[in-house]
mmCIF file of the C-alpha atoms, coordinates in Angstrom:
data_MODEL
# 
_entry.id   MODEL 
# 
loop_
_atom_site.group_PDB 
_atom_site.id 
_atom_site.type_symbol 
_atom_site.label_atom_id 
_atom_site.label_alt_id 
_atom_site.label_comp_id 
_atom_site.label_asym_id 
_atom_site.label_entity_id 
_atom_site.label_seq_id 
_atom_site.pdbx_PDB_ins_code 
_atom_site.Cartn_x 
_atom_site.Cartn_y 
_atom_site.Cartn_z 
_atom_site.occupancy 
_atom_site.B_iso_or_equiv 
_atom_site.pdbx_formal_charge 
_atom_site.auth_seq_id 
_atom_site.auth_comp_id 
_atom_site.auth_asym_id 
_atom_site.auth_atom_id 
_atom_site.pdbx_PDB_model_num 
ATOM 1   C CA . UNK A 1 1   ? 0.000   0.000  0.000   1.00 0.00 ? 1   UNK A CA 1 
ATOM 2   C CA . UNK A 1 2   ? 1.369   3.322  -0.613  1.00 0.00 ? 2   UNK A CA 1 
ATOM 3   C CA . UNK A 1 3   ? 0.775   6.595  1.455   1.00 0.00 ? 3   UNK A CA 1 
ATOM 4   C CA . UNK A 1 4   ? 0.081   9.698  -0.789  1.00 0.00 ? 4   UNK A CA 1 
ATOM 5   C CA . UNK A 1 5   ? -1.498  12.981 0.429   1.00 0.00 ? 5   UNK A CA 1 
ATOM 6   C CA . UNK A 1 6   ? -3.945  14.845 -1.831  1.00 0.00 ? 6   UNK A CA 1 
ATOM 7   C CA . UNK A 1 7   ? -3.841  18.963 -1.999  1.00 0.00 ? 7   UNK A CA 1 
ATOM 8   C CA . UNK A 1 8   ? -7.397  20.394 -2.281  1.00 0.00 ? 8   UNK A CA 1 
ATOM 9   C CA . UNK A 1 9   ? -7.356  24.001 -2.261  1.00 0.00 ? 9   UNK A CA 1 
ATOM 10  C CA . UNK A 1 10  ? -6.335  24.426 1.511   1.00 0.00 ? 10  UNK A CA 1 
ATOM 11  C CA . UNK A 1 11  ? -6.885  21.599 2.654   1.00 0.00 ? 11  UNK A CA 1 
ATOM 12  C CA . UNK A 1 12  ? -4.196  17.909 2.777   1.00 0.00 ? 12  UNK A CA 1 
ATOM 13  C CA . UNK A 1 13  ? -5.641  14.820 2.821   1.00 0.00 ? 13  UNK A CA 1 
ATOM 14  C CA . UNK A 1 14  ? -3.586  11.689 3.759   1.00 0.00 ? 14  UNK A CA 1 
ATOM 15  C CA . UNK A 1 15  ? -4.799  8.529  1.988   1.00 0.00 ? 15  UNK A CA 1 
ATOM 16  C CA . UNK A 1 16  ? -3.475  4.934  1.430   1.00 0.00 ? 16  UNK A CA 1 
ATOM 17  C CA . UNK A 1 17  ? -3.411  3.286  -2.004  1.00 0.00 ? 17  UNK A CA 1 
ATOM 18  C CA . UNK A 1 18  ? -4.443  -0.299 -2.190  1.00 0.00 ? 18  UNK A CA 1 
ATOM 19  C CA . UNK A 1 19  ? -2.347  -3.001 -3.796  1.00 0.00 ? 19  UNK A CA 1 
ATOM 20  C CA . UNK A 1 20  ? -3.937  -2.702 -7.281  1.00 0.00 ? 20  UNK A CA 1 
ATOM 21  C CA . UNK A 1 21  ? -2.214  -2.469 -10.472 1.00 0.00 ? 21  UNK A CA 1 
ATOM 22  C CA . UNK A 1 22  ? -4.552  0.313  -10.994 1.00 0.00 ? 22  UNK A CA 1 
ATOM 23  C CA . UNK A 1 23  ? -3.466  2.040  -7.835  1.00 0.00 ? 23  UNK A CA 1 
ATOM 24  C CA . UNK A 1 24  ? 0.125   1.143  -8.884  1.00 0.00 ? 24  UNK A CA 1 
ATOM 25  C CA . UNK A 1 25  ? 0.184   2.803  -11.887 1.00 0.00 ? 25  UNK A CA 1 
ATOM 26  C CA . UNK A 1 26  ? -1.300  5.664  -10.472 1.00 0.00 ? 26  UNK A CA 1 
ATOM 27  C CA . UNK A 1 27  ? 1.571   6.222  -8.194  1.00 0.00 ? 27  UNK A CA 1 
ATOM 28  C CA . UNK A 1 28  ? 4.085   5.570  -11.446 1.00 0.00 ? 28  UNK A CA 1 
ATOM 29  C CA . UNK A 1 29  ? 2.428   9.363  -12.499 1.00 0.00 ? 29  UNK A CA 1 
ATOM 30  C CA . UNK A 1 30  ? 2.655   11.219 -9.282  1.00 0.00 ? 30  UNK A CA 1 
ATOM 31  C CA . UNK A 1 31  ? 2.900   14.134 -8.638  1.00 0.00 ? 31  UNK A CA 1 
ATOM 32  C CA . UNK A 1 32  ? -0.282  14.479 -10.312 1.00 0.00 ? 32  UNK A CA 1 
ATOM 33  C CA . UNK A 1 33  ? -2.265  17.049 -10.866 1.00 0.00 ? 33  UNK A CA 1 
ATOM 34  C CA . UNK A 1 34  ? -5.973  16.397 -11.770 1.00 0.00 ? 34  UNK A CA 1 
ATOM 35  C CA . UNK A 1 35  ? -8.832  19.321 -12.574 1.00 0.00 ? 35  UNK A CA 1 
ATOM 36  C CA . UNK A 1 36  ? -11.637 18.100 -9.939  1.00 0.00 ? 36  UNK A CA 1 
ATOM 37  C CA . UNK A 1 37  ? -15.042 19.529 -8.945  1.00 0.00 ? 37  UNK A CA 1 
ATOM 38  C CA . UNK A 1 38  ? -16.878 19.092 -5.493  1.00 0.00 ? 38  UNK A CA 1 
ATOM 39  C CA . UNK A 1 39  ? -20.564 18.013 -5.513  1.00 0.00 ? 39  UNK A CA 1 
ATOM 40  C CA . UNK A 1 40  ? -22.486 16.721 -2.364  1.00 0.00 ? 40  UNK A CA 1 
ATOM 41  C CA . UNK A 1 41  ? -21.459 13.083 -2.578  1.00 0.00 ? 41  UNK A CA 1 
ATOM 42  C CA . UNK A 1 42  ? -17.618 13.689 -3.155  1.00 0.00 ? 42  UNK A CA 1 
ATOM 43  C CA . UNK A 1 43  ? -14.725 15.825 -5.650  1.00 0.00 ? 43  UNK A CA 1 
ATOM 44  C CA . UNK A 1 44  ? -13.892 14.405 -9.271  1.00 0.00 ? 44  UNK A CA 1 
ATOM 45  C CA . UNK A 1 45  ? -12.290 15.012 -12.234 1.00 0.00 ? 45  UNK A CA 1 
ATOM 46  C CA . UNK A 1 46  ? -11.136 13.316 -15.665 1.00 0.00 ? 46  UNK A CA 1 
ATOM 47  C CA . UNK A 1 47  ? -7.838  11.352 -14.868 1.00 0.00 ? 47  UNK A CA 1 
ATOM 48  C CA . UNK A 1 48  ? -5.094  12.317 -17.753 1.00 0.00 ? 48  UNK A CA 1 
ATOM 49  C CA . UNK A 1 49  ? -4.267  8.875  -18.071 1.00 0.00 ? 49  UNK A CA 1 
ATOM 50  C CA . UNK A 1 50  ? -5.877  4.737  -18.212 1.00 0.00 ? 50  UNK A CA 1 
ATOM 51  C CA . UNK A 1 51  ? -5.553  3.034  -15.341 1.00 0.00 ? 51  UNK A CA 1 
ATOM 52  C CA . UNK A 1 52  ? -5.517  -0.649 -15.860 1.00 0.00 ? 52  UNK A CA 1 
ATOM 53  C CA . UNK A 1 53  ? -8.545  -2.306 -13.982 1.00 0.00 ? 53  UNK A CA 1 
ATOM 54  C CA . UNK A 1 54  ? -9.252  -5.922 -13.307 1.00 0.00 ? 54  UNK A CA 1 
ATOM 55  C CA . UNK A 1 55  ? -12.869 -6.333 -14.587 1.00 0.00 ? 55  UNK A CA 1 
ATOM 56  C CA . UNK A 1 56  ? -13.431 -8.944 -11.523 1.00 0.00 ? 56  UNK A CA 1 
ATOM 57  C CA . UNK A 1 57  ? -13.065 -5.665 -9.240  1.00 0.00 ? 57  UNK A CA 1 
ATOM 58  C CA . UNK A 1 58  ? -15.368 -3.642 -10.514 1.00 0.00 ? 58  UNK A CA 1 
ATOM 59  C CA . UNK A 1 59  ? -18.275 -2.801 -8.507  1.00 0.00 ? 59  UNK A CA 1 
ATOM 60  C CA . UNK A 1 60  ? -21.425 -0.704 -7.236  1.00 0.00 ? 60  UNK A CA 1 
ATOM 61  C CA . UNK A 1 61  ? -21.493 2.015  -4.970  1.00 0.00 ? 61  UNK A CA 1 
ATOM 62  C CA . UNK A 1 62  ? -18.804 3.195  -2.398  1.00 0.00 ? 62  UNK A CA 1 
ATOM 63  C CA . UNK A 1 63  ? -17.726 3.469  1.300   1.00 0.00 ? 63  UNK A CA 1 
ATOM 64  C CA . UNK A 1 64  ? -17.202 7.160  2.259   1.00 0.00 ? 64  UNK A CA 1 
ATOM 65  C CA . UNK A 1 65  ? -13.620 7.941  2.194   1.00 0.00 ? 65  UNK A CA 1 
ATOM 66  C CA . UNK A 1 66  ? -13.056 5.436  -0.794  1.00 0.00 ? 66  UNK A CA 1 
ATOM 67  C CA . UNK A 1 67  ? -10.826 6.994  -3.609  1.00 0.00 ? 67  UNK A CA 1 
ATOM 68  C CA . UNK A 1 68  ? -12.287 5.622  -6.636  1.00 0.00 ? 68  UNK A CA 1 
ATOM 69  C CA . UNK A 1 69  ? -11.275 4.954  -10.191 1.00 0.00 ? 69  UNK A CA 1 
ATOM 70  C CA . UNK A 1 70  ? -14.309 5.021  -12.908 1.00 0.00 ? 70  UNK A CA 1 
ATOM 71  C CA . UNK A 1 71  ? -13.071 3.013  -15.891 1.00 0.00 ? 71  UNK A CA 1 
ATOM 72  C CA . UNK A 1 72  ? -15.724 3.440  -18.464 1.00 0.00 ? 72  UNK A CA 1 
ATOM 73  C CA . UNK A 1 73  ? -15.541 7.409  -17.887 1.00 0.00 ? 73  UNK A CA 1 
ATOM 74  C CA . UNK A 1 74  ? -11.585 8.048  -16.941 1.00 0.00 ? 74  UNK A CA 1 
ATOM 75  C CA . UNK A 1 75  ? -12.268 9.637  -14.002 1.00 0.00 ? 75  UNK A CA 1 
ATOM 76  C CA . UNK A 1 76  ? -10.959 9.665  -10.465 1.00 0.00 ? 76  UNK A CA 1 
ATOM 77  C CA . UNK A 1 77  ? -13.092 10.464 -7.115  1.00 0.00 ? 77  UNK A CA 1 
ATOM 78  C CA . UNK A 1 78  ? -12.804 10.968 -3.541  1.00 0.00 ? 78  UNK A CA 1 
ATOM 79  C CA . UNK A 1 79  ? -16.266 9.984  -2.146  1.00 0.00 ? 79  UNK A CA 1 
ATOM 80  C CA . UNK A 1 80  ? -16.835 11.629 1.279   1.00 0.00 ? 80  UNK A CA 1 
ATOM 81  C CA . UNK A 1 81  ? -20.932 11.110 1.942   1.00 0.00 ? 81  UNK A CA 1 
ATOM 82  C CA . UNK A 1 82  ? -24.199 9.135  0.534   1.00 0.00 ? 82  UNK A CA 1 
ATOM 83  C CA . UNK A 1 83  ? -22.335 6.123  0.747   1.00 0.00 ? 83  UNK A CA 1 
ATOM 84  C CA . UNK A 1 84  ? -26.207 4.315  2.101   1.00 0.00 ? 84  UNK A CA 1 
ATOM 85  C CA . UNK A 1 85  ? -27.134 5.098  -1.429  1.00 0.00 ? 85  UNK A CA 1 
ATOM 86  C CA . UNK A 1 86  ? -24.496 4.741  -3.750  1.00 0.00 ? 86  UNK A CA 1 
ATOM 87  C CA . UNK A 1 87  ? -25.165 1.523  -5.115  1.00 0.00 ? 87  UNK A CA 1 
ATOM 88  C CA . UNK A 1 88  ? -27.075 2.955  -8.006  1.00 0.00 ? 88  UNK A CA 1 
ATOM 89  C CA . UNK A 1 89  ? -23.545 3.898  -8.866  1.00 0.00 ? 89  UNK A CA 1 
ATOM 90  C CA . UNK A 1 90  ? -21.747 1.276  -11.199 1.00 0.00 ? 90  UNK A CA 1 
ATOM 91  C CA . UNK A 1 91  ? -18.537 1.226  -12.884 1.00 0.00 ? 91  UNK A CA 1 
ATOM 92  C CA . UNK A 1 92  ? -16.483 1.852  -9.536  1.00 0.00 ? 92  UNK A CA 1 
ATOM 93  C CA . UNK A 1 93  ? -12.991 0.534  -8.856  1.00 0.00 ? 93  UNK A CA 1 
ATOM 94  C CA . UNK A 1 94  ? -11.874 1.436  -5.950  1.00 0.00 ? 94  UNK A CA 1 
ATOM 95  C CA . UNK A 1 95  ? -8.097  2.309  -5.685  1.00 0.00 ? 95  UNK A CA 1 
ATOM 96  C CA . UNK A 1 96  ? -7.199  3.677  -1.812  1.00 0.00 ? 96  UNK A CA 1 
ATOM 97  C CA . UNK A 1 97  ? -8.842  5.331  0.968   1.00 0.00 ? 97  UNK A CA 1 
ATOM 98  C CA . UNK A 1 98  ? -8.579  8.664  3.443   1.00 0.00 ? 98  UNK A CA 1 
ATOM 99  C CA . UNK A 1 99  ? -6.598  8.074  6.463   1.00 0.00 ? 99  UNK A CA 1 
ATOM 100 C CA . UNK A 1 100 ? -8.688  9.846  8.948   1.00 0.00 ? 100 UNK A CA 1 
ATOM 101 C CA . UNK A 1 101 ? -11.348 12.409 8.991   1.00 0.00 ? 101 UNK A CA 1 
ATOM 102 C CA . UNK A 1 102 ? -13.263 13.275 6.331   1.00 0.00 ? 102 UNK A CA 1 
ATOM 103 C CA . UNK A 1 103 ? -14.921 16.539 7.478   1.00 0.00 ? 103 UNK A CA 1 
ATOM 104 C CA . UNK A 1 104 ? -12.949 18.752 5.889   1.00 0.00 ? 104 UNK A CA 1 
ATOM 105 C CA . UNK A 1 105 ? -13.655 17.124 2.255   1.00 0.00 ? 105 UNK A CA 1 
ATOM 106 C CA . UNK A 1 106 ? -17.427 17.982 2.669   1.00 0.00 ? 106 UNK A CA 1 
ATOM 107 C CA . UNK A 1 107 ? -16.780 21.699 3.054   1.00 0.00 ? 107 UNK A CA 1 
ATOM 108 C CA . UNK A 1 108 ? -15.604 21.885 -0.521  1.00 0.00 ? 108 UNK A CA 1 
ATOM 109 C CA . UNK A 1 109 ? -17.144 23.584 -3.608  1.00 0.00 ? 109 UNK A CA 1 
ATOM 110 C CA . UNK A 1 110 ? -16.046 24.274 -6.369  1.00 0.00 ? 110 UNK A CA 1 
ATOM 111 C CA . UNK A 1 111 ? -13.266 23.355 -8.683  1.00 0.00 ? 111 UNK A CA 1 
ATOM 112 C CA . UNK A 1 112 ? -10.129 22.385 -7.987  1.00 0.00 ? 112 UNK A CA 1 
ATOM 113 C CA . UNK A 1 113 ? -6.301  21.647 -9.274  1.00 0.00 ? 113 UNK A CA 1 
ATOM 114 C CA . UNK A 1 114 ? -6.040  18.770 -7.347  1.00 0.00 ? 114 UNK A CA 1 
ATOM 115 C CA . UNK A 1 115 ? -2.467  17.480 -6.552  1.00 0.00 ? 115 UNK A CA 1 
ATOM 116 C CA . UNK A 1 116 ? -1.637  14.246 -5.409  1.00 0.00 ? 116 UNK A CA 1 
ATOM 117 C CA . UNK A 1 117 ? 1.697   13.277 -4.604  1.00 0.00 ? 117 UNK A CA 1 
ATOM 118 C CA . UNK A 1 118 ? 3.728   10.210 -2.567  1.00 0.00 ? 118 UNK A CA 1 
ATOM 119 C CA . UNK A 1 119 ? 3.863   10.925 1.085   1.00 0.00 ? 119 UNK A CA 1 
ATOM 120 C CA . UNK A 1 120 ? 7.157   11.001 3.065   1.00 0.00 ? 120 UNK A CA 1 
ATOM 121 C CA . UNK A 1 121 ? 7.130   8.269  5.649   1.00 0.00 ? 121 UNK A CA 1 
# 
């Protein structure tokens, strides 16, 4: 698993990639920066590059705090509330997690450069 941290307008987020190849080559492109915009349920944005998924993986719906990976779309999303209904949501692949709270995710609107980088242990 590898620790990155995630730089949304003021705030840093600390999350943990999982041990996908998807979440591996993610961290092959880091630093990253990826043009995301807050809703109610969580911040996304077209990723500027394929992630390789394992169709096995793919699923419905989220757990808040999942960092997910959308394969038919490209995109990449930090999912911070409505997890009780987010299984009318298909095409997820989820890819890490937020260490932590994730208060500070649901006060953002917006857009935002988002930049994601390896963390420092």
């Amino acid at each position: 698993m590898q620790p990155i941290v995630m730089h949304i307008g003021d705030a840093t987020i600390s999350a943990q990639l999982n041990d996908t190849a998807a979440a591996h080559a993610l961290c092959t492109q880091l630093p990253v920066v990826i043009p995301m915009s807050a809703s109610s349920v969580g911040i996304c944005g077209a990723a500027p590059f394929e992630l390789p998924v394992d169709s096995a993986r793919i699923h419905r719906g989220w757990t808040n705090g999942d960092i997910n990976y959308n394969p038919g779309g490209g995109w990449v999303a930090v999912f911070f509330d409505d997890e009780e209904n987010s299984q009318r949501y298909g095409d997820q692949f989820t890819i890490g997690h937020i260490e932590g709270s994730i208060e500070e995710l649901r006060r953002l609107t917006g857009s935002y450069d988002v930049t994601i980088e390896a963390r420092r242990l």
